[in-house]
N, C-alpha and C positions, 0 to 999 in steps of 0.2 A: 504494500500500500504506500501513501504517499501523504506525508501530513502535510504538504507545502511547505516545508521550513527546512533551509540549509543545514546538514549535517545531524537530521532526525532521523532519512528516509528508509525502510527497511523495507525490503521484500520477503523477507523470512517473516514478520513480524507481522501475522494476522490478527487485528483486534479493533473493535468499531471506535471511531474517531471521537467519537460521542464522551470517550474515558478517558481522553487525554485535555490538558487546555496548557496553551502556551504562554510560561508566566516570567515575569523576570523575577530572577532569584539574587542579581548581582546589583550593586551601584556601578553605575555609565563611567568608565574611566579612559576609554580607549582614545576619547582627545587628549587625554595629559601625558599620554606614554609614546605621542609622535615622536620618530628620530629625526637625524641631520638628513639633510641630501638638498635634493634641488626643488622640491617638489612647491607647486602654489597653489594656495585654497583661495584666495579672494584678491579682487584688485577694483581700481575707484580710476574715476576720472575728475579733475578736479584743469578746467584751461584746455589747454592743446598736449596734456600729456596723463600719460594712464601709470599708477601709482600700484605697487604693491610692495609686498613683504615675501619672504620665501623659507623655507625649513633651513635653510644655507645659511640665516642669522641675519641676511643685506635686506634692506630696504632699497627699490629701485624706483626710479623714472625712465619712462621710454615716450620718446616722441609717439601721438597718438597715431600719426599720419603715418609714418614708415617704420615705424617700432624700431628706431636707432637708440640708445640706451644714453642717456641724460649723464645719469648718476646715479650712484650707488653708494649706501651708507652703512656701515657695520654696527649690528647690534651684538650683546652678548649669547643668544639662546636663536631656537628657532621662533618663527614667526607664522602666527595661525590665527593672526585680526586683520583687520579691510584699514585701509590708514582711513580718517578722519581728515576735514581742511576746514580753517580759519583762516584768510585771506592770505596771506603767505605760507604758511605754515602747514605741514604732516604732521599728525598727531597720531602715534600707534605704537600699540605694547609688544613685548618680547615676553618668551618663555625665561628669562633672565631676572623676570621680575620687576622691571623699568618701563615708564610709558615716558618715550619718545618724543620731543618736540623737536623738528626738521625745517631749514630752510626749503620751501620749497622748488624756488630756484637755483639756489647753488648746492643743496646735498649736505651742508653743515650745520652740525646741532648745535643746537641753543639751549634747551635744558633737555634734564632727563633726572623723572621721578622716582624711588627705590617704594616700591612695598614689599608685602612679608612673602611672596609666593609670584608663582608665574602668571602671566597674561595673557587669556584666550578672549579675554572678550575683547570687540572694538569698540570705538570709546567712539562720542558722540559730543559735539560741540552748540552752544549755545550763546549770547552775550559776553561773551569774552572769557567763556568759563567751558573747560573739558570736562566732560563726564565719564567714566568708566567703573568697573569691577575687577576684581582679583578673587585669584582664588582661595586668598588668604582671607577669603570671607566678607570683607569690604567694598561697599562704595565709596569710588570718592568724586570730588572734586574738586577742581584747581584752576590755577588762573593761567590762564593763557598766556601772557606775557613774560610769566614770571616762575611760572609752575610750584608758585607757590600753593599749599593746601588751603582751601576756604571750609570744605568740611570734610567729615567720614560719617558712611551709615552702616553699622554692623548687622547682618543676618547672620541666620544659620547655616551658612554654606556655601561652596564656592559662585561663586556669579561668573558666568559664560556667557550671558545674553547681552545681546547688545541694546543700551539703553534707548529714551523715546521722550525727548523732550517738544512738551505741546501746552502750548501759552507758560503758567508758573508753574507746570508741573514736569517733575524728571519719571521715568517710568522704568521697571525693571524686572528681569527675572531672578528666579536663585534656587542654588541647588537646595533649600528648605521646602520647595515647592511654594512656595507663595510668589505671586504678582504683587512687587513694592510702586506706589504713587508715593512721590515725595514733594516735598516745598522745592524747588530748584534753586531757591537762592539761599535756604538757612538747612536744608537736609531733614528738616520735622516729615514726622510720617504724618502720609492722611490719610491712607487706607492701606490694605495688603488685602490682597483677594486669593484665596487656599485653593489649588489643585492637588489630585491627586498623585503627584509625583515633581520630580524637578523639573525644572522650569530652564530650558537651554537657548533657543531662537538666536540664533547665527548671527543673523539680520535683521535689521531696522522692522519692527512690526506696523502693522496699515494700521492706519487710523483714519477712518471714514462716518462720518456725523456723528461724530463726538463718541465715536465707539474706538475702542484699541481692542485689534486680533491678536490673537499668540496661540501657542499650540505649548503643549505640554506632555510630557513620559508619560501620563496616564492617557496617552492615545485620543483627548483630544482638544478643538481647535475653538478656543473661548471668544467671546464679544463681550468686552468689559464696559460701562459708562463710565469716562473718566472723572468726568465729578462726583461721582457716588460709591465706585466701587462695585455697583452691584451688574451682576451677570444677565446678559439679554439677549445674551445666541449661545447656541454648542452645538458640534458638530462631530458626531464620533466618526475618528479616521481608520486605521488599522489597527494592527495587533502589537507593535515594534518602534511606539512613541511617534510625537510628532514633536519637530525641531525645526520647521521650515518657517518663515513666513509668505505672508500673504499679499496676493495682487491684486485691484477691483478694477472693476472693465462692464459697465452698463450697468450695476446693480448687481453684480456677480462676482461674488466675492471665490477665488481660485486660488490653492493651495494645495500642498502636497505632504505625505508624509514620509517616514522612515520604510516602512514599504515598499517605495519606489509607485507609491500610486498619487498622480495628480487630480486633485478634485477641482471642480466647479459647480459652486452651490449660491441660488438664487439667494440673496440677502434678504428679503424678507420674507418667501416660505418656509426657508432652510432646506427647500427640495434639490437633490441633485441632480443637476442639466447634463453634465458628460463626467467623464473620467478618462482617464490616459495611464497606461500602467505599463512601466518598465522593470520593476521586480527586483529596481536597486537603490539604496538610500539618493535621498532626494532632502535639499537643506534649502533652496530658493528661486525663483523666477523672478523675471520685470516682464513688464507689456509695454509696447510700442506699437503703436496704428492699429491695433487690433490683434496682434499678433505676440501670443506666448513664449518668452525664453527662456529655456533653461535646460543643466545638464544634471546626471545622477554617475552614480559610481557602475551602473554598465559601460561605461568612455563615452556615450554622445552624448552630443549639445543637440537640442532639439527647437523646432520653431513649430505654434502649434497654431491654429486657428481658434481667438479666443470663442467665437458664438460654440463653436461646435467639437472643438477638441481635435481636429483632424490632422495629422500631422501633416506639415509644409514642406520640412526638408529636414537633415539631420547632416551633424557633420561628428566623424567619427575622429576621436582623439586616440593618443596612446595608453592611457589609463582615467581615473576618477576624474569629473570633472563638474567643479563646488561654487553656491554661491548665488548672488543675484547679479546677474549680468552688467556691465554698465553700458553708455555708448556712448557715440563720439560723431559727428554727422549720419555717415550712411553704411557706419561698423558698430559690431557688438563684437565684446572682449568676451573672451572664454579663460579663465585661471585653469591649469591642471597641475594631476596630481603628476605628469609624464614629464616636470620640469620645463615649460612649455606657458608661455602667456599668446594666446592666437587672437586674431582679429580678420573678422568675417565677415563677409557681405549681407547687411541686414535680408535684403531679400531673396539670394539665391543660397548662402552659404558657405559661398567658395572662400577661399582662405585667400587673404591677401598681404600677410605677415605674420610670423610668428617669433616669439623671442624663446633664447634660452637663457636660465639662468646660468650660476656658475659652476651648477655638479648636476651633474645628469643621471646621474643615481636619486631614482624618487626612494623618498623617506621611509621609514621604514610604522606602519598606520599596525594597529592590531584589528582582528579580524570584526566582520560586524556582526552584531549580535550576539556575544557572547554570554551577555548578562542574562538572554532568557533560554529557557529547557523546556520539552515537553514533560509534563508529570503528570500523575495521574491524579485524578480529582479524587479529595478529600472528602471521604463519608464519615456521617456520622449518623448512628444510630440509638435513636432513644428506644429505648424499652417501655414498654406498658406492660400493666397485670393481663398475667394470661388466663384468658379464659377458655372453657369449653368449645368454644367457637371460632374463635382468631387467635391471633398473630398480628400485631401490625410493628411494620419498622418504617419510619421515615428516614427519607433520605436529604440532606444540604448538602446545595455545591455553593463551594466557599469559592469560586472562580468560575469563569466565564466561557463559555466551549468556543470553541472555535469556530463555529460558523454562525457565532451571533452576528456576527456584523456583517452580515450579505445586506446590501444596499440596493434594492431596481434603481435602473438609471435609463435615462430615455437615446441614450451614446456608450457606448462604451469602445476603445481602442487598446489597443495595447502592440508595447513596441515587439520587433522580431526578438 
């Protein structure tokens, strides 16, 4: 048989699907265990040049036009955040534990911050003030100019999410599983919203009439009001968390999970219009004219038709390829994990530059999925007085089978 999940499958192993349910038994650790190499998860465009970071420890610039390479800045660790910009300035953390202030025309720092742990999340700028997370459990805040601290907000756990500043409020995820709203200029909390698992989101989350989307380990994909805190969409994705954010395109709100499946669900039925499934972690898209981008750790970048999900075209990389695309006229940038930054013709696909960084050995990522198992569900049986007549045993399942979450969808596709 066949439960659908990498490294379960047995054909020896007859027994109905119904007794098993796929749970995670582990804490999500496989972004802090990335090694050295060449390998790129995100990159920004910020003027006439596309910005990123690399497992190699360099921060780069490359002309957007011909991808000739600017500059390059050395950090101490690898690099697995999207750089941030303040009118001059790159702002992005290392695995070294320092978030980074960069000229961003000449490639020379100006400051650079120390916390107690490494740096996954990308840090988000506002009024003259950087925001980020550490793993060392902390937000903070600092001043742009100066990189001096203006505050710190302690949770319960690493922060990976990248923050989400809207009017005075800073926004955030954390490995406590809670969604933090904060004061952005004094760091007081105003609310914190409880899902059921942590809270990771790669990328910048939508915020669309006064709602903020984010997805969450407990599989799924929330609509917050940010003045209140309280919850007014949910969307259950798959089985294997959601960490993506989301893109709106006519009232339709499009997002994808760890799954490797992309949804598109009308924002005010919550009914789902299509689906798109490639069957490989999926962390972000952007829309332009109507048309869906984004890649998953099968190697394509794909480009989809947002009304109906259809694929346009696909452009096939050498390995994983992470993130929310940016663009630059009439190119989208693709980061991969193949040591490779490409840029592609928005409408056909074709490649019309690619860069390498400076090791061509992609980094060294632990496998996905490791945190969850198939187990068999948990019974419990109470006993009642027996009588003459019966027997009875009730049965609780303390988890979720596996095929709760079949969804009808009026499209469905799915890649080769």
């Amino acid at each position: 048989m066949d439960f659908g999940f990498e490294g379960t499958e047995s054909s020896d192993f007859d027994v109905e699907i119904e007794d098993f349910v796929l749970k995670k038994t582990k804490k999500f650790t496989r972004i802090f265990e990335i090694g050295f190499g060449g390998s790129v998860c995100f990159c920004n465009v910020m003027g006439d040049s596309v910005y990123f970071g690399a497992c190699d420890g360099f921060v780069y610039a490359v002309d957007a036009e011909t991808g000739k390479e600017q500059w390059r800045f050395k950090t101490g660790g690898v690099i697995m955040a999207s750089p941030a910009f303040r009118e001059n300035r790159v702002l992005i953390g290392s695995f070294d534990g320092y978030l980074y202030c960069i000229d961003s025309g000449t490639g020379e720092g100006i400051w650079k911050f120390k916390t107690s742990d490494m740096i996954y999340s990308t840090a988000t700028t506002s009024e003259g003030i950087v925001y980020f997370g550490s793993n060392d459990n902390f937000f903070y805040a600092l001043d742009i100019e100066t990189g001096r601290e203006s505050w710190r907000f302690k949770t319960g756990g690493e922060i990976t999410a990248t923050p989400l500043c809207h009017e005075n409020y800073v926004l955030f995820g954390s490995y406590d599983g809670n969604y933090y709203c904060l004061n952005k200029r004094s760091g007081k909390e105003i609310w914190r919203f409880k899902t059921g698992d942590h809270v990771q989101c790669e990328q910048k989350p939508l915020v669309h009439k006064g709602v903020v989307y984010f997805g969450s380990w407990d599989n799924n994909m929330y609509g917050v009001e940010i003045e209140t805190g309280k919850e007014i969409w949910r969307f259950r994705t798959g089985k294997l968390g959601a960490s993506g954010s989301a893109v709106v395109y006519k009232n339709v709100i499009i997002f994808g999970c760890r799954d490797g499946i992309l949804y598109a669900v009308d924002v005010d039925t919550k009914r789902e219009l299509w689906r798109f499934e490639t069957g490989k972690v999926f962390l972000g898209a952007s829309i332009r004219n109507g048309i869906v981008y984004f890649g998953t750790e099968d190697k394509n970048f794909y480009a989809l038709d947002a009304l109906d999900g259809k694929e346009l075209w696909r452009y096939r990389a050498g390995n994983y390829n992470y993130g929310k695309p940016p663009f630059y006229k009439n190119l989208v940038f693709v980061a991969s994990w193949d040591c490779h930054v490409y840029a592609l013709n928005l409408e056909t696909g074709k490649e019309v530059w690619r860069f390498a960084t400076s090791s061509l050995s992609p980094a060294y990522t632990p496998p996905p999925h490791r945190e969850f198992e198939m187990v068999v569900k948990k019974e419990t049986h109470i006993e009642e007085p027996i009588s003459e007549e019966k027997y009875k045993s009730k049965k609780k399942e303390e988890t979720v089978s596996l095929s709760d979450y079949h969804v009808q969808s009026e499209y469905s596709s799915e890649s080769e």
